[in-house]
N, C-alpha and C positions, 0 to 999 in steps of 0.2 A: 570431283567425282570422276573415275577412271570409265568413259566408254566403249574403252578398246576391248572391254571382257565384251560387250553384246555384240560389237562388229565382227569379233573372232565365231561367234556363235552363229551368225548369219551368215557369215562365208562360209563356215562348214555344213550349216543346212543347205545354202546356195547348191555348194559342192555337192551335198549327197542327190538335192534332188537331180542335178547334171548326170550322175552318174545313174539312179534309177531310169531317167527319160532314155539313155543313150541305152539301158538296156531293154529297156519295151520296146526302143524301136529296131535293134535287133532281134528280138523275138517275132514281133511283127512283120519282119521283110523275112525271116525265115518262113514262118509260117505263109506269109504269101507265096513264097517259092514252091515251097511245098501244095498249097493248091495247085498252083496254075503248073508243076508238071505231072499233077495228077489228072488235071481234065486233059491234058494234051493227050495222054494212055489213056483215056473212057475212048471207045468207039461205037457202044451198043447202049448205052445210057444217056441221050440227049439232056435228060431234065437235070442228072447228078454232075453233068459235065458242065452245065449251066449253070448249075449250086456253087459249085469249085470255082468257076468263075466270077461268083456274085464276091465268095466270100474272100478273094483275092482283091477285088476292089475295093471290101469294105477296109480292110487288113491295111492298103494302099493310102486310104482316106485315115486311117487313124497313124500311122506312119508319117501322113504330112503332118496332121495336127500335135505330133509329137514332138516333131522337129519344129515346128512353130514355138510349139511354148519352150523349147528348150532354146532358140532365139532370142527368147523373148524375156525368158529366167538371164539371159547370158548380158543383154541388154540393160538390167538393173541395174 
């Protein structure tokens, strides 16, 4: 029996999810950009400049765990 049809199947899943991960976690270090220079421009809005802040961190925190698992998919 030839197993080399499902190794070819899993490399290119492999592959697609590498290429999904690399793009969330471009999305997400965009989007982190994009807060943290919009709190730097709040100067009358303490709580919204706080928010931009929070949600730059969280964007930061799902960026690493993106890179983790793409790691980690790379490490199979």
């Amino acid at each position: 029996m030839n197993f080399d049809v499902f190794n070819g199947k899993q490399k290119e899943a492999k592959e697609n999810l590498e290429e999904i991960l690399e793009s969330s976690i471009e999305m997400e270090e965009d989007l982190m950009r994009t807060y943290l220079i919009t709190a730097e421009r709040i100067h009358d809005d303490d709580e919204l400049k706080k928010r931009l802040e929070n949600f730059a961190e969280g964007n930061a925190k799902r960026t690493k765990q993106l890179i983790d698992e793409m790691n980690e998919n790379k490490e199979k």
